[in-house]
N, C-alpha and C positions, 0 to 999 in steps of 0.2 A: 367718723366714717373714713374708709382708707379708698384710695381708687389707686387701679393699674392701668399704665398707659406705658408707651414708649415717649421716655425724657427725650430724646436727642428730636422729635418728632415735634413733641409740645413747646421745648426751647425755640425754635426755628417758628413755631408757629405765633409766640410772644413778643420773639422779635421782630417779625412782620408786624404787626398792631392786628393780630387773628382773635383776641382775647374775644372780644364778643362772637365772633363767629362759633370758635370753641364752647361756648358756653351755648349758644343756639344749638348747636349741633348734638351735644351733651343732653339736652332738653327734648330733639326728637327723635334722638337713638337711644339712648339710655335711660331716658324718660327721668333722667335729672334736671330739677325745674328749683328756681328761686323766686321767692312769691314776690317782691316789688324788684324796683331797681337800684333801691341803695343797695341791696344785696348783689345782685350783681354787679355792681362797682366795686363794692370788699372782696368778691371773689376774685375778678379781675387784677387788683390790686394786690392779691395774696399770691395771686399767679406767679406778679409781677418779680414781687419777694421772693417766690421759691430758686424763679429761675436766674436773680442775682444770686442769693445763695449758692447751686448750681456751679454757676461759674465763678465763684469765689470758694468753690472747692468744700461745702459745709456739705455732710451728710444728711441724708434722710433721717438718721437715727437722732442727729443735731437737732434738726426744727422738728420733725414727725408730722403726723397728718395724710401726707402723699407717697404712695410707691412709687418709685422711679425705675421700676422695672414689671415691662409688661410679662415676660416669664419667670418670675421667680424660679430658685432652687430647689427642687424637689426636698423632702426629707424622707420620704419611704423608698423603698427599694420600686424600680423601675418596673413595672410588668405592663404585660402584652393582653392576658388573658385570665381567665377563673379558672381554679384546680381543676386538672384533668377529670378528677375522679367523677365532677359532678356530671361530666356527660358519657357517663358510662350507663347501661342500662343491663339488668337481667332477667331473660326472658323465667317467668315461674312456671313452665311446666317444667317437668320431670323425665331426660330423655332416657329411658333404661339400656345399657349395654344388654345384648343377645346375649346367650349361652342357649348352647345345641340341645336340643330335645331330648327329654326321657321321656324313650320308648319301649323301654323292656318290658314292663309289665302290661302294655298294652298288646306285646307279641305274643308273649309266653303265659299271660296272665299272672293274677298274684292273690296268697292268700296269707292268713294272719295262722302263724304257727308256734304253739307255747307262750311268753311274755318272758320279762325284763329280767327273769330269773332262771331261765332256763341255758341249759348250758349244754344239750346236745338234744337233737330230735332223732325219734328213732321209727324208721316208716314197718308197715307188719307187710309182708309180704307172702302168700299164702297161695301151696302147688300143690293140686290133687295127682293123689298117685295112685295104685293098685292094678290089680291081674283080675281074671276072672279064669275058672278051669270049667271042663265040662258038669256037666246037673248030672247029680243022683241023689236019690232021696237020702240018701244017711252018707251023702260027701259035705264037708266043711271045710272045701281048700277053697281057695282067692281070697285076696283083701284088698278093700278100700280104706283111704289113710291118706293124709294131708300132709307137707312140709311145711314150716315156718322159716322163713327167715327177717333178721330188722336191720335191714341198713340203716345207716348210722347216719349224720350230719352235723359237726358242732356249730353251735352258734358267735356269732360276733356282737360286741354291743360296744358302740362309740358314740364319740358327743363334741360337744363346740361351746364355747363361752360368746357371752354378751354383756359387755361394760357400757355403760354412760355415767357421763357426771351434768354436776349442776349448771356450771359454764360452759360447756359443751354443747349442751342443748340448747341455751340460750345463743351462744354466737351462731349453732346455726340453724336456729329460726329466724335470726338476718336474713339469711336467704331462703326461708321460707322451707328449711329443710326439717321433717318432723324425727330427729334423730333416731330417738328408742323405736320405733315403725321401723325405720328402713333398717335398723342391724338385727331387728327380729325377722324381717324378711330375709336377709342375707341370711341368717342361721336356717332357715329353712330350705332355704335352693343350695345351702352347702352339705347339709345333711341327706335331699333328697340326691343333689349328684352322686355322692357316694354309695349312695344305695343302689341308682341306677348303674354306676360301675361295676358293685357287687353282683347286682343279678346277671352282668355282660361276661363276666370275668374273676368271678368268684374273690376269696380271700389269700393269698399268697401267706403258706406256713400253714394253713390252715386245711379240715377238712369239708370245705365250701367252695363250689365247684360252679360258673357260670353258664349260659348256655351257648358260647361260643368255645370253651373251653375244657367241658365236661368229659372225662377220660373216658366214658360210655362209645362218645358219640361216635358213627362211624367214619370213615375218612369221607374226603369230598371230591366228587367228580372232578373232572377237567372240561371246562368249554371244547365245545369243537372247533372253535376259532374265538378270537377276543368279543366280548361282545360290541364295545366299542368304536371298531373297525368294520364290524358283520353290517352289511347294510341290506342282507334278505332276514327280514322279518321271522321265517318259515323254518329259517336253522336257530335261530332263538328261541321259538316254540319249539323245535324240537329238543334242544336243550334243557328245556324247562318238566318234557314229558320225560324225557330222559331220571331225571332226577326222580320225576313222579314213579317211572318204574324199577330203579332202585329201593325207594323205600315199598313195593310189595316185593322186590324180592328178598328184602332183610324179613319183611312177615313172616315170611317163607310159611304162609298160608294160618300162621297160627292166629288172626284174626282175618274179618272179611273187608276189605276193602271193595270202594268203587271210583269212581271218578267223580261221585255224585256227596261223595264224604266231606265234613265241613274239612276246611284246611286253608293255614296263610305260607303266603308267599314275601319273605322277610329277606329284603337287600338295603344297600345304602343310598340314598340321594343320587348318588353322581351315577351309580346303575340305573335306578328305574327308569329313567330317559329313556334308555333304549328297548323297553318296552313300549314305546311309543310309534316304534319305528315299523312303517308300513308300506304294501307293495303298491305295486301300479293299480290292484284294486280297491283301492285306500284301506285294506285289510292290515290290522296292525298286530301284533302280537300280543297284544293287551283285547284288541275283540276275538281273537284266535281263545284263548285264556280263560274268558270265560263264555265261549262258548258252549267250551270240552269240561272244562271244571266250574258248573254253575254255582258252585257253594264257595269258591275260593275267594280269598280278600287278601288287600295288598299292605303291606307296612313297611316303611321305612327307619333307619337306625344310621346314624353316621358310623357305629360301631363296627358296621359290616365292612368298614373299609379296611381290611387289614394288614399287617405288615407282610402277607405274603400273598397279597391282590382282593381283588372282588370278590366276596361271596357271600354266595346266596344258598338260605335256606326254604325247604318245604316243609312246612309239620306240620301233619294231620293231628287237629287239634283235639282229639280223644275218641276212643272205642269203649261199646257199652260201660257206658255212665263212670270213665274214670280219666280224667283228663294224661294227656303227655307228659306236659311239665307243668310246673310252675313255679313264682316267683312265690321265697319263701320271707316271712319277714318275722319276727317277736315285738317289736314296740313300732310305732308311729310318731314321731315327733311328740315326746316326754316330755313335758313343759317341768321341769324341777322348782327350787320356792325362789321369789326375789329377794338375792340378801340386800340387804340398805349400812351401806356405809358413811361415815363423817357427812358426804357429800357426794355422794354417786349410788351407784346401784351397781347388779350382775346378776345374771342368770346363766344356768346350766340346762342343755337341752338336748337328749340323747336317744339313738333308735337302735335298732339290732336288725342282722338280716343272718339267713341261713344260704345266702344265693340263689341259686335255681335249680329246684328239685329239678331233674328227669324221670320220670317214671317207665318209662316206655321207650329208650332213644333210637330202635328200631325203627319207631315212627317217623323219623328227622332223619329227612337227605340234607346232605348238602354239595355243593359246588362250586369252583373257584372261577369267575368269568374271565380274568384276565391277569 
């Protein structure tokens, strides 16, 4: 058995005649106890030994048995604390980063046109014509007779990869992250933004034509003042009917409109605010709105914020049974085969869009607020 003590403490204390006391003390602090009393007299005795040795210069290492130092030398490296990393902690939900709303097909609508092979759409458009002359019984002059024409549309068809590997997926289900999930979802809000771009703002080079940008559409008003700035309610409605009676005078009667016709009212976020904004009758431009136009509905687009201000469209969303516009598209998220490598995997995943048909874009006012 080894004990640690401070020598210079226990010498002073042998040379005092403390031995027994040491030894009592040892017995009911340390609960070191010698079962008679010759043994306590050899301990005594060994004491007596060490601490001649001691001061006759002989090491510990010399006789052994006893430390002669109550701190030893460390051998490890000095520390304070346990590895940072163990008090680390992470939280396992899943905070998802935003990305701005697709809204186009929600404005304009959308439908499924051709598929994965198609490589231009062509719409029939169809214009009654003829005379009539006066009746007599043996006249065969007038004619009735139709035009045709088919505008054209090409299509676009793009796609996006998906890689994982063996150890990839396992380091990060460490943190509880289910790899091939989350980059099959990324493939999908990547393929869907692009579509929703396409239908805003069609294909550059191409003949695919957005509904903010479609070479149809007519030009767009001017506010009467910013709307922004405008803080009577009543010149914002009026702005609003403004627009609403440009597009009857583009009809220029060739269909019937009312006020009572379905129709949306399509700006950006940072505008519709101020259809909120209301007089000292708490009357706001939003109850004005649909007071006058009970079929109307509102949608917003961060789209509408454009590089040459606010604006806002009107479209009457279709006359006998043949919509305005619409969002035109060929495939839907394409799921193509999983190829399986060494050690990994890939997929390919592809859509096609024709952008946004307009059919009618006499029916679509528009306006720049500010």
């Amino acid at each position: 058995m080894r004990l640690a003590f401070d020598s210079k403490a226990f010498h002073a204390a042998l040379r005092a005649g403390h031995g027994a006391a040491v030894l009592a003390r040892a017995s009911a602090s340390k609960g070191i106890h010698f079962h008679n009393r010759d043994m306590a007299e050899i301990a005594i005795d060994q004491m007596k030994v060490i601490a001649r040795d001691a001061a006759l210069g002989i090491t510990a290492d010399q006789f052994g048995g006893i430390a002669l130092d109550a701190q030893p030398e460390l051998v490890t490296v000095a520390n304070a604390g346990i590895p940072a990393f163990l008090t680390n902690w992470v939280d396992p939900k899943i905070i998802e980063v935003l990305v701005s709303p697709m809204k186009a097909a929600s404005i304009y609508g959308e439908q499924k046109k051709g598929d994965w092979t198609t490589e231009d759409i062509y719409f029939e458009v169809v214009e009654s014509q003829g005379e009539v002359t006066s009746y007599g019984d043996f006249n065969s002059n007038g004619n009735a007779d139709y035009n045709a024409n088919f505008p054209q549309r090409q299509c676009y068809h793009y796609q996006t990869m998906t890689q994982w590997g063996e150890r990839e997926l396992a380091k990060a289900a460490l943190a509880k992250i289910d790899a091939a999930s989350r980059k099959n979802l990324a493939s999908v809000l990547v393929l869907n933004k692009f579509q929703n771009a396409s239908y805003f703002f069609g294909i550059q080079g191409l003949k695919i034509f957005g509904g903010l940008n479609d070479p149809t559409l007519y030009a767009p008003l001017t506010a009467t003042v910013a709307w922004g700035t405008e803080t009577d309610p009543v010149v914002i409605y009026d702005d609003i009917r403004r627009i609403y009676q440009q597009v009857v005078s583009q009809a220029n009667g060739t269909v019937e409109l009312s006020m009572e016709s379905p129709m949306v009212l399509a700006m950006s976020p940072t505008n519709q605010v101020n259809l909120k904004k209301a007089n000292q009758f708490n009357e706001s431009v939003l109850s004005l709105l649909k007071t006058n136009f009970p079929n109307i509905r509102f949608e917003t687009a961060v789209e509408y914020s454009t590089t040459s201000g606010e604006l806002v469209q009107l479209i009457i969303e279709g006359v006998e049974g043949q919509e305005t516009a619409t969002c035109s598209f060929t495939e839907k998220l394409r799921a193509h085969a999983v190829v399986q490598d060494t050690s990994s995997w890939k997929q390919k995943k592809s859509q096609g869009t024709s952008g946004t048909v307009i059919f009618r874009s006499f029916l679509i006012g528009q306006m720049i607020t500010s």
